[in-house]
C-alpha positions in Angstrom: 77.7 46.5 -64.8 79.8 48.5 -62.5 78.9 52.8 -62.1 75.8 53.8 -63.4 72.6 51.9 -63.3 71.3 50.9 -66.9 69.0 53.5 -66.8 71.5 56.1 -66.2 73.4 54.5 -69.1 70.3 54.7 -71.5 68.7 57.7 -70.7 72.1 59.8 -69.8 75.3 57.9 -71.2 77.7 60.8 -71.3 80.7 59.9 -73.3 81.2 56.9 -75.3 84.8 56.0 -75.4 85.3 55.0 -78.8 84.0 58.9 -79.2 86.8 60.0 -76.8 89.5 58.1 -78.5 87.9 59.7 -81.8 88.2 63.4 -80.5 92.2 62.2 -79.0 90.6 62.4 -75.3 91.3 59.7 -72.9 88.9 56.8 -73.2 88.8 55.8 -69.5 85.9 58.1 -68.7 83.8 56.5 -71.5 81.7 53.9 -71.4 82.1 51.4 -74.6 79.9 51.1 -77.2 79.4 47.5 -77.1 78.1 48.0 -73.5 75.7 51.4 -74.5 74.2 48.8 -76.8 73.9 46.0 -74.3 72.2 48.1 -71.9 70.4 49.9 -74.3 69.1 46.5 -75.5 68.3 45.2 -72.1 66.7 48.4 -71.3 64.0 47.7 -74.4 63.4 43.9 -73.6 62.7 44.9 -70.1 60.1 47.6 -70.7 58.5 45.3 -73.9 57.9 42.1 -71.3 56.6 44.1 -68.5 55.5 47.7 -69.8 57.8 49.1 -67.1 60.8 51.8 -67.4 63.5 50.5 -65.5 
């Protein structure tokens, strides 16, 4: 993942682009949805397998 660290994206995500492109904003200062919900995901596995916020 390029810009913010995971836990930036998880804890602080700012704008998700498919939101953007729902309000008619530009996109290109979003991050997708799919990779919110990657991160997010990889964000919980990580904490569940070693009790640690990353």
């Amino acid at each position: 993942m390029t810009g913010p660290s995971a836990a930036a994206v998880v804890s602080r995500p700012g704008w998700v682009a498919e939101t953007l492109t729902g309000l008619r904003l530009d996109p290109s200062d979003g991050t997708p949805a799919a990779e919110v919900a990657r991160e997010y995901v990889a964000h919980l596995d990580a904490r569940a397998s070693d009790g640690r916020l990353r």
